[in-house]
C-alpha positions in Angstrom: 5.4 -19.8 2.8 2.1 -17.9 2.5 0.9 -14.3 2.0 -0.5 -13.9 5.3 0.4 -12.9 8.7 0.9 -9.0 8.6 2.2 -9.1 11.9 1.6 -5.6 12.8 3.4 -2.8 11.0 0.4 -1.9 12.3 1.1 -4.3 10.1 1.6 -5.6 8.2 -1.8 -4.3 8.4 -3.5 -3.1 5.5 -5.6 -0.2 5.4 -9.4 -0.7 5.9 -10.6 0.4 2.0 -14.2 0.1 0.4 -15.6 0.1 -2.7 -18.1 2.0 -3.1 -19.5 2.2 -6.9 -21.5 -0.1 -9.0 -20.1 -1.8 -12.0 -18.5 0.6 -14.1 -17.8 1.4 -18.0 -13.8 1.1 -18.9 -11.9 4.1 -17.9 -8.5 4.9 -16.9 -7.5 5.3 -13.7 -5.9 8.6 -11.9 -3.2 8.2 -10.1 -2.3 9.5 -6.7 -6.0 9.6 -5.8 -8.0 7.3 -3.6 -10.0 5.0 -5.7 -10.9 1.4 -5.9 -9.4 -0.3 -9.6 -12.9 -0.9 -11.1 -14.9 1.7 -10.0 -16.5 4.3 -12.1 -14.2 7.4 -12.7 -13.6 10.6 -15.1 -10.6 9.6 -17.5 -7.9 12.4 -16.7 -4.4 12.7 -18.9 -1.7 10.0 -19.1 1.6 11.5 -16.2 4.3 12.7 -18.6 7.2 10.6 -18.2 9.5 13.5 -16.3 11.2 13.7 -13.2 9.2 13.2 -10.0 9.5 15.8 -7.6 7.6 14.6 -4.8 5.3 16.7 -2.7 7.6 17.6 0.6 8.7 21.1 2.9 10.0 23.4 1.3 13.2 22.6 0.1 15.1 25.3 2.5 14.2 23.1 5.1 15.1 19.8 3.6 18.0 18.3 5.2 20.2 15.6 3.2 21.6 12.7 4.3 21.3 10.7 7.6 20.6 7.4 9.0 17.0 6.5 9.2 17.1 3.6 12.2 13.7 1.3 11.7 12.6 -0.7 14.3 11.5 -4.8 12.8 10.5 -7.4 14.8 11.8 -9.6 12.3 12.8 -10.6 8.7 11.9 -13.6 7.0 12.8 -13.2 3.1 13.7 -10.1 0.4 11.9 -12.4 -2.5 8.3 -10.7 -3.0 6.6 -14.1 -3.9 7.6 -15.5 -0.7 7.0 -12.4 1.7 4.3 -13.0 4.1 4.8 -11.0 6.8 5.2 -6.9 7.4 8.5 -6.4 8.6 10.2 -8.7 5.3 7.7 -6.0 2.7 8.9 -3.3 4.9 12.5 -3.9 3.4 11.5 -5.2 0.1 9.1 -1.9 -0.7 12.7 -0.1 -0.5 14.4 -2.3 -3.3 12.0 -2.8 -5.1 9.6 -0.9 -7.7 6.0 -1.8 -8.0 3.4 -1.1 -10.8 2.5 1.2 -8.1 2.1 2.0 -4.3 -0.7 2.5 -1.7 -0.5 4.9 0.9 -2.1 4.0 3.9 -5.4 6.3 3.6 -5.7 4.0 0.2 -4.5 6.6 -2.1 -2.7 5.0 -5.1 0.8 6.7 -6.3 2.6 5.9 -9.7 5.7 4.1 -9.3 7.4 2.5 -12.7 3.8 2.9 -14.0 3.1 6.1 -14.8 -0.5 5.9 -15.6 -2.9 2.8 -16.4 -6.4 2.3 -17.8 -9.2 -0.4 -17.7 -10.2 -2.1 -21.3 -12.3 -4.8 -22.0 -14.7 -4.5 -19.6 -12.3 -4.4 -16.7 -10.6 -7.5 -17.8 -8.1 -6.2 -19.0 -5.4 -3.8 -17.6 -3.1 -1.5 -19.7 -0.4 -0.2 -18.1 2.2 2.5 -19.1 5.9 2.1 -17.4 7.8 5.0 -16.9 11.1 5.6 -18.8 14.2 5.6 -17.7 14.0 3.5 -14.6 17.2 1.0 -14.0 17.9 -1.5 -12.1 20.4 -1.2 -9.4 24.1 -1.2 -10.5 28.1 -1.9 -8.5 27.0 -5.5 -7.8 27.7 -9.0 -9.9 25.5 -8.6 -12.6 25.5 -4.5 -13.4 28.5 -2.9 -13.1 29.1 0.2 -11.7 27.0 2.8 -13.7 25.9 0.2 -16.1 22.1 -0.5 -14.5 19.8 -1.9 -17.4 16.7 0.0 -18.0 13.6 -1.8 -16.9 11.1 -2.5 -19.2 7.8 -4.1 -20.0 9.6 -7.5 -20.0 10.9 -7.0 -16.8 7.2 -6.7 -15.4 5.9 -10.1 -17.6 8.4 -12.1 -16.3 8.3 -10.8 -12.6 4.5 -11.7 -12.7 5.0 -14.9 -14.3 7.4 -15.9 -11.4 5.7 -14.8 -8.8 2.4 -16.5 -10.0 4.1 -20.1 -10.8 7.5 -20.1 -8.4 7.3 -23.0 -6.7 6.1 -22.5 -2.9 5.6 -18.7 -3.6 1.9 -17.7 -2.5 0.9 -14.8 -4.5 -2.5 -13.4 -4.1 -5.7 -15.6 -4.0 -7.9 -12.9 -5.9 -4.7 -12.3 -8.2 -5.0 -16.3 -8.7 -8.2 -17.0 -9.6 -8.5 -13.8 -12.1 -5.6 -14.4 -13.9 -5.3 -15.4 -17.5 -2.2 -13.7 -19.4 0.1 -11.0 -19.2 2.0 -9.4 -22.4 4.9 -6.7 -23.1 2.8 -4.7 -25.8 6.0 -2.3 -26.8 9.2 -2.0 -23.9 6.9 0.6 -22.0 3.4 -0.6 -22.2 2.1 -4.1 -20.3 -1.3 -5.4 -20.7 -2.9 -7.9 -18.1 -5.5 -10.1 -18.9 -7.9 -11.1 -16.1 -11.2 -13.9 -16.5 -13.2 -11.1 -14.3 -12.9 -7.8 -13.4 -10.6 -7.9 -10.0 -11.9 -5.4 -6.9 -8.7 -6.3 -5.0 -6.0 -5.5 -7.1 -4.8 -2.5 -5.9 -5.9 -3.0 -2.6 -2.8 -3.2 -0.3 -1.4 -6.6 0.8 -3.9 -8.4 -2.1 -4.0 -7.6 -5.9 -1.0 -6.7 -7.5 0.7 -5.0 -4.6 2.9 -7.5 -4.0 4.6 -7.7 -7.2 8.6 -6.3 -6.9 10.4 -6.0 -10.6 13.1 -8.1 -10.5 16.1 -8.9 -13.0 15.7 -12.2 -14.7 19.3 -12.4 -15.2 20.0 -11.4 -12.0 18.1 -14.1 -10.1 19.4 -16.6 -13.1 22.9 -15.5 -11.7 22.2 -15.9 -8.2 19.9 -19.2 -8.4 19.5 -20.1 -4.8 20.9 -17.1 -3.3 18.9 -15.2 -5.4 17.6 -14.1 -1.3 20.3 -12.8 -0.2 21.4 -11.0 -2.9 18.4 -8.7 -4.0 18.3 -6.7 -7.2 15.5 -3.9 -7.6 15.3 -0.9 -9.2 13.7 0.8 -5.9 14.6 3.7 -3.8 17.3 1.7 -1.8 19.3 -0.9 -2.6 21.1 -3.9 -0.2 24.1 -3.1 1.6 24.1 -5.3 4.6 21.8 -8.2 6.0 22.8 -9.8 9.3 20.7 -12.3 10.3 18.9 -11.6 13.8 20.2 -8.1 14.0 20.1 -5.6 10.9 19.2 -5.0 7.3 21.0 -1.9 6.4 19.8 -0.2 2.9 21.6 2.7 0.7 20.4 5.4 -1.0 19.9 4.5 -4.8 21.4 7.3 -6.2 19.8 6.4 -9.8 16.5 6.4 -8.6 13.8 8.4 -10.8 13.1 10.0 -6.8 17.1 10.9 -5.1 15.9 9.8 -1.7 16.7 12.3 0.9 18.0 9.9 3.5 21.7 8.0 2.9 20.5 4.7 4.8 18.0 3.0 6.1 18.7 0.6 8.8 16.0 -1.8 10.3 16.9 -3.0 13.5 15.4 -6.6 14.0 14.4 -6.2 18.0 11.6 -8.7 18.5 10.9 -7.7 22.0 9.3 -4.7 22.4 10.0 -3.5 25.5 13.5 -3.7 24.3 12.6 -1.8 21.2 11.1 0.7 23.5 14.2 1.2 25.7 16.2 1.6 21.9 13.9 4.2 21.1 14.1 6.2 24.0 17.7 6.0 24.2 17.2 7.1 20.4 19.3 4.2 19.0 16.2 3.7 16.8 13.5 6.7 15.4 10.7 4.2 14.8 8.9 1.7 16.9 5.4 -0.3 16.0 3.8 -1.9 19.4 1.1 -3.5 20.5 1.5 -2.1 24.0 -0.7 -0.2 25.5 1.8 1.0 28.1 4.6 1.5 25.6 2.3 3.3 23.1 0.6 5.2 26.3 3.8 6.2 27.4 5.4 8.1 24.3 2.4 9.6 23.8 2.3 11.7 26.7 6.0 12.0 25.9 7.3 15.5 24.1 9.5 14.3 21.3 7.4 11.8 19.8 4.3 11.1 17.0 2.6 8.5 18.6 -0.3 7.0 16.1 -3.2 4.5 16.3 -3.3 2.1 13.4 -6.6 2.3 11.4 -7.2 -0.9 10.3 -7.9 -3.1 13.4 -6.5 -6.9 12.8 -7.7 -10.1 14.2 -6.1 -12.6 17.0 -6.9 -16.2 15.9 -6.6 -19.7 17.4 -6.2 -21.9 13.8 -6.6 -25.5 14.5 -5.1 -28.8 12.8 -7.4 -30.8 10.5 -4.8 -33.0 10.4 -4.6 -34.1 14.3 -6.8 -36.8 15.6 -7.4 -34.4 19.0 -8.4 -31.2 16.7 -10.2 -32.7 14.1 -12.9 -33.3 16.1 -15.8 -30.6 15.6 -16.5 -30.9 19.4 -13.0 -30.3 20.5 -12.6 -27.3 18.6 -16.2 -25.9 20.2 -15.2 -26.8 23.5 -12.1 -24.9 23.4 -14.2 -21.8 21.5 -16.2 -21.4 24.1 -13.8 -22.3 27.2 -11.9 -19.2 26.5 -11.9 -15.8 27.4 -10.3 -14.3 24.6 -12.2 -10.6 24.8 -10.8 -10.8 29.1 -7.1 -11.5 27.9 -7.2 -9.1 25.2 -8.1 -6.4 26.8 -6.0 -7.2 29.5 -2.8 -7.7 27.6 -3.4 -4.7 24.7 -5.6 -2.3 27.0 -6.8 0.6 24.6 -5.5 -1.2 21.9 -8.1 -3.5 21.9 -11.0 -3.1 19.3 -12.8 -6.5 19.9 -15.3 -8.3 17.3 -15.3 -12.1 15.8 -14.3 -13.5 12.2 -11.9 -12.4 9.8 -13.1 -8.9 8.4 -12.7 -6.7 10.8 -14.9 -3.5 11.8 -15.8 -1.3 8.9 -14.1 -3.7 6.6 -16.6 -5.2 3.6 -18.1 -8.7 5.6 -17.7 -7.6 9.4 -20.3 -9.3 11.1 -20.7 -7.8 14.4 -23.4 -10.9 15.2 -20.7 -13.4 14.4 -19.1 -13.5 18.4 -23.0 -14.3 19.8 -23.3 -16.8 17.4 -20.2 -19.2 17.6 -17.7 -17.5 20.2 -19.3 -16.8 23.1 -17.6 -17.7 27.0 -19.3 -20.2 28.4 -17.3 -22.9 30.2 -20.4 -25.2 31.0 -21.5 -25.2 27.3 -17.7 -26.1 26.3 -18.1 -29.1 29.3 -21.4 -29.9 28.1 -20.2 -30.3 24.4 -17.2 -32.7 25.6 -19.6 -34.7 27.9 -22.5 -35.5 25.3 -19.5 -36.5 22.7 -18.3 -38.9 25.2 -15.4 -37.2 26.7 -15.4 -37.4 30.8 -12.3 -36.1 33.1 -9.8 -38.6 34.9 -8.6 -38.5 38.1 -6.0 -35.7 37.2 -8.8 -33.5 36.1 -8.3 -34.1 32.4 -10.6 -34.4 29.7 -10.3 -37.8 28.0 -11.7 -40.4 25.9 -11.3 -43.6 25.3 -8.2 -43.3 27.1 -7.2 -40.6 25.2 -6.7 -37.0 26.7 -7.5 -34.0 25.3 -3.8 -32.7 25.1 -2.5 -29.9 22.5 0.2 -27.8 21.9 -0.1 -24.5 20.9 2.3 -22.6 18.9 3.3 -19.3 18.4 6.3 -17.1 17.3 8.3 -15.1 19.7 7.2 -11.7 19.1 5.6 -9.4 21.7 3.1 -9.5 23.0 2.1 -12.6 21.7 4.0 -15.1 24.3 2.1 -12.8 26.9 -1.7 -13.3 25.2 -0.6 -17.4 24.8 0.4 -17.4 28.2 -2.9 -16.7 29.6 -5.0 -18.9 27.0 -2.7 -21.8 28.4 -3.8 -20.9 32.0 -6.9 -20.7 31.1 -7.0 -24.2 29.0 -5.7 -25.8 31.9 -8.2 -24.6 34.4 -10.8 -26.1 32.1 -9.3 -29.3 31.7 -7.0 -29.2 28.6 -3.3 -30.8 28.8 -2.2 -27.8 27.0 1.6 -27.1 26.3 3.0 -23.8 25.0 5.5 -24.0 21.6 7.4 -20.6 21.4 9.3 -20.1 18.1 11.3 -18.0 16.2 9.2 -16.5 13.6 10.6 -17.9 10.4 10.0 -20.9 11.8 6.8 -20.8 12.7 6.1 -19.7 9.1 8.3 -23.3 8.3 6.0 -25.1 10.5 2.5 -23.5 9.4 2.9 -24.8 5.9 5.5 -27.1 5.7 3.4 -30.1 7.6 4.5 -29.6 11.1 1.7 -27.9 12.4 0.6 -27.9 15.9 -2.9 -28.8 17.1 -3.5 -25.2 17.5 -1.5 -22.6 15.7 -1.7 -18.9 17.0 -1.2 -15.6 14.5 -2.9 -12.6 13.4 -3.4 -10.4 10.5 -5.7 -10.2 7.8 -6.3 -6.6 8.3 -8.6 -4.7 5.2 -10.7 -6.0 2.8 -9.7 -9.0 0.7 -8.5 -10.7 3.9 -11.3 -13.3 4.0 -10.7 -14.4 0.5 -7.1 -14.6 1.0 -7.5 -16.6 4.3 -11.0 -18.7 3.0 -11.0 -18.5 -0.7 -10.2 -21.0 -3.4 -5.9 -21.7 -2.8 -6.8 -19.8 1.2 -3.5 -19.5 3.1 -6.0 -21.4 6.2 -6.6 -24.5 4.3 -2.6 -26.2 4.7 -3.6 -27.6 7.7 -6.6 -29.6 6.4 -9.8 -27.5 6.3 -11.7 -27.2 3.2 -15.0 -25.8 2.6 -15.7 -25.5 -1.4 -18.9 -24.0 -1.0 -17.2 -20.8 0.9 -14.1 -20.8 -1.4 -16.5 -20.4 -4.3 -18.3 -17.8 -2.5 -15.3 -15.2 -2.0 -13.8 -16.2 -5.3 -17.1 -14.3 -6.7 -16.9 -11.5 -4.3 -13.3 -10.2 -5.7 -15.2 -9.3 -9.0 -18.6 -8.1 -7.4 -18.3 -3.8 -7.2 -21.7 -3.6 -5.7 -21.0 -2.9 -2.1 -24.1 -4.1 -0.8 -24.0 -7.5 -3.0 -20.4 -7.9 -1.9 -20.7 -7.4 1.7 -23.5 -9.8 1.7 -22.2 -12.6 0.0 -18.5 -11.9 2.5 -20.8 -12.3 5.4 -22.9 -15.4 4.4 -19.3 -17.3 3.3 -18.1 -16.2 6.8 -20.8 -17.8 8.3 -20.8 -21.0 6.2 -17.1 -21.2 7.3 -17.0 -20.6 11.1 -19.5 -23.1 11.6 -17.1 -25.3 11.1 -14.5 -23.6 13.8 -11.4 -24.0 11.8 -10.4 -21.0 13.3 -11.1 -19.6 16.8 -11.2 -15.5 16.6 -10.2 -14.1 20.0 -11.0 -10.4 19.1 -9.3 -7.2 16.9 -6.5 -4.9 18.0 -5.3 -1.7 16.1 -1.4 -1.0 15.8 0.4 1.4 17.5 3.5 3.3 15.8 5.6 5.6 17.5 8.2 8.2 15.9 11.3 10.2 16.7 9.8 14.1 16.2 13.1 13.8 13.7 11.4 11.8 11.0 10.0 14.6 8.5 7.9 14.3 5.6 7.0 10.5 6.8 3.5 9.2 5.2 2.4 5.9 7.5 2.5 2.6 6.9 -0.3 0.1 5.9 1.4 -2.5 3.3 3.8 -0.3 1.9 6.2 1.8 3.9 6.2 4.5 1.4 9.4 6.5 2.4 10.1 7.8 -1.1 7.3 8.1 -3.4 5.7 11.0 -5.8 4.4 12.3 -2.3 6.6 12.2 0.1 10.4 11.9 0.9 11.6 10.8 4.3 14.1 13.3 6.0 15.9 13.7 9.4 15.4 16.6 11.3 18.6 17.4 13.2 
């Protein structure tokens, strides 16, 4: 599996951060403010290791207890190295702690560390864990009031895993930086990078995928490790059915006594569905991309309806490995037969944002040049690419060559409103010519298929929302390049970019590796959308959702208004 498709939490999406400082001298970082890792900044006092009391109403109006119901399109996996989409982070940012968290305006909160610092140049990362924490007890391996403390061990061997697991896909920028990690004393961790990192604390890249895990716990488990879970987060496991539910309970040990008693995310991959669920208030949370759904609770009194900040891209990702899509003219041809800004704005109305490539607007390497250059409509130029390559149409209006037709299949998961933006690409691949077939699939699988050699010629997702997205996509390692696309030049390119702080320099280099790589049409970008997320007027104290869905943190505590 890869680190990839944030399929909308607004998703999966991560917020839209920039750095904005030249190289800097070593200092320490301050927690709970917006800041990029290796920017300059004013060294401020180490957080006293105490009891968090997060920032909330006043506690008069508090109200303990409840069901929180959480709308998911779907969950893949609770093991952070394999996580790859939103909704399976959503889950695992409950049981599990992190170094730290991101809230969605980019602000960084302390979570088992406390308080960190830059040495070495930025190459090195010291961090300072907070005391106390345990892992989550009453289950196989701690019994009942019996939870081991987690220490700096803890965090060296969860990196360790995560880096070198076999078929886990931790972070490209975390990947080509790293060189050690080490437990200094049981509360202090020191990472080692070749180069300073500017991604690793931005969300869904860096080090904000790492959950602490028990190494006897998931030696105990071995292969079931999955499905039993053991953090030392704000919830822990309770219940997972398959296709319905994952039901969480309050950690009661946590440094942070959540407010709520459970957490329940109901798996509803339809949104319309979802929509009727949260109207019938069966569920108090609901992400769409629907204009009409998200239109219609926001004109509706009893709802928060929000517009996600970070847009996040459609794409079109084509086999290398297919004799039809391999071919450089074939993948132009279909680039420029489709319509992708009409069906778009068609299918996610106001929603839409629009723009080629993978960084998105006002995310470091947006080019906003990049759709005139390689993506523009033009069904004669796409027949005039396939004719002077020696493709002609038969007598059943298809394009072939050398008795061979230009048929593909294009596959995508099952979650709205994809199947309606695929349907339309079909239609209009078939008007032009194509033998096109659509593949529907259940998520998972399509995740299965993506990277475990059964592509399709053309595989649809999105994501890739913030900055970092390019390298993680493009880089050296890229999620993109499992179905047979490789471009070393680019690779190198971005691998550079995740140490260079000068925003100019950086965005610069991101746009020129962008270019160097959509030449070659591995990818077809159809245009950006933004998120929508919609809430109960009964969730209280709730913080958004970029990478993280930050229910308990130092700043905020999730409640239910009655």
């Amino acid at each position: 599996m890869k680190r990839i498709w944030m399929v909308l939490i607004g998703l999966l999406i991560v917020s839209s951060l920039l750095l904005t400082a030249c190289q800097p001298a070593a200092t320490e970082t301050t927690v709970g403010e917006e800041t990029a890792p290796v920017e300059e900044a004013a060294p401020t006092e180490e957080v006293a290791p105490t009891e968090e009391t997060p920032a909330e109403a006043p506690a008069t109006d508090v109200v303990k207890g409840g069901t929180l119901y959480w709308h998911s399109s779907a969950s893949v996996t609770f093991d952070p190295p394999f996580i790859v989409d939103g909704p399976s982070f959503n889950v695992a940012s409950q049981i599990y702690s992190f170094l730290f968290r991101v809230k969605e305006d980019g602000t960084i909160l302390p979570d088992l560390a406390e308080s960190w610092e830059y040495e070495n140049d930025n190459k090195s990362v010291v961090f300072h864990l907070r005391h106390g924490v345990t892992f989550q007890d009453g289950n196989d391996v701690f019994a009942e009031g019996e939870g081991r403390e987690v220490i700096a061990s803890d965090v060296v061997y969860s990196l360790e895993r995560y880096l070198t697991i076999e078929g886990g896909q931790p972070t490209s920028d975390l990947v080509a930086n790293y060189e050690s990690v080490e437990a200094v004393d049981d509360y202090t961790v020191r990472l080692n990078l070749t180069n300073p990192d500017a991604l690793l604390f931005i969300n869904g890249r860096g080090l904000t995928s790492l959950g602490i895990l028990p190494k006897e716990a998931v030696d105990f488990y071995g292969e079931t490790w999955n499905s039993h879970p053991i953090g030392s987060g704000p919830f822990e496991l309770k219940e997972y059915i398959p296709d319905d539910s994952v039901t969480l309970v309050a950690n009661e040990d946590h440094y942070i006594v959540p407010n709520l008693d459970e957490v329940v995310f109901k798996i509803i991959p339809d949104e319309t569905v979802a929509a009727l669920a949260l109207e019938a208030g069966e569920i108090h949370y609901l992400s769409t991309s629907s204009t009409t759904i998200f239109d219609q609770f926001a004109a509706t009194e009893g709802y928060d309806a929000r517009i996600g900040t970070c847009p996040w891209n459609w794409y079109l990702h084509f086999d290398y490995n297919s004799p039809i899509t391999s071919q450089l003219e074939v993948r132009q041809a279909i680039a420029h037969a489709l319509d992708g800004e009409r069906v778009l704005k068609a299918v996610l109305g106001g929603l839409y944002v629009g723009g080629c490539g993978t960084a998105g607007p006002g995310v470091p390497g947006y080019d906003p040049d990049l759709c005139n250059k390689y993506f523009t409509y033009d069904p004669d130029l796409a027949a005039q690419t396939l004719t002077d390559a020696g493709w002609a149409k038969n007598a059943d209006g298809i394009w072939e060559k050398d008795g061979t037709p230009l048929a593909v299949r294009l596959e995508i998961w099952n979650l709205s409103p994809m199947p309606d933006i695929a349907s339309a690409l079909i239609t209009q691949m078939q008007d032009f010519g194509i033998d096109a077939e659509l593949v529907q699939v259940e998520f998972g699988t399509w995740i299965d298929d993506f990277y475990g050699g059964n592509q399709k010629e053309i595989m649809f997702s999105n994501g890739f929302c913030g900055d970092g997205g390019l390298s993680s996509l493009w880089g050296t390692n890229g999620l993109a390049y499992t179905l047979g696309y490789t471009n070393e030049e680019a690779a190198a390119m971005l691998d550079e970019t995740n140490y260079i702080v000068d925003t100019v320099e950086r965005d610069a280099q991101l746009r020129e590796a962008q270019d160097l790589i959509y030449r070659d049409y591995p990818a077809l970008t159809l245009g950006f959308s933004a998120g929508g997320e919609i809430l109960s007027d009964k969730v209280q104290d709730y913080a958004g959702t970029s990478w993280f869905l930050n229910l308990v943190t130092t700043d905020n505590n999730v409640w239910l208004k009655p």
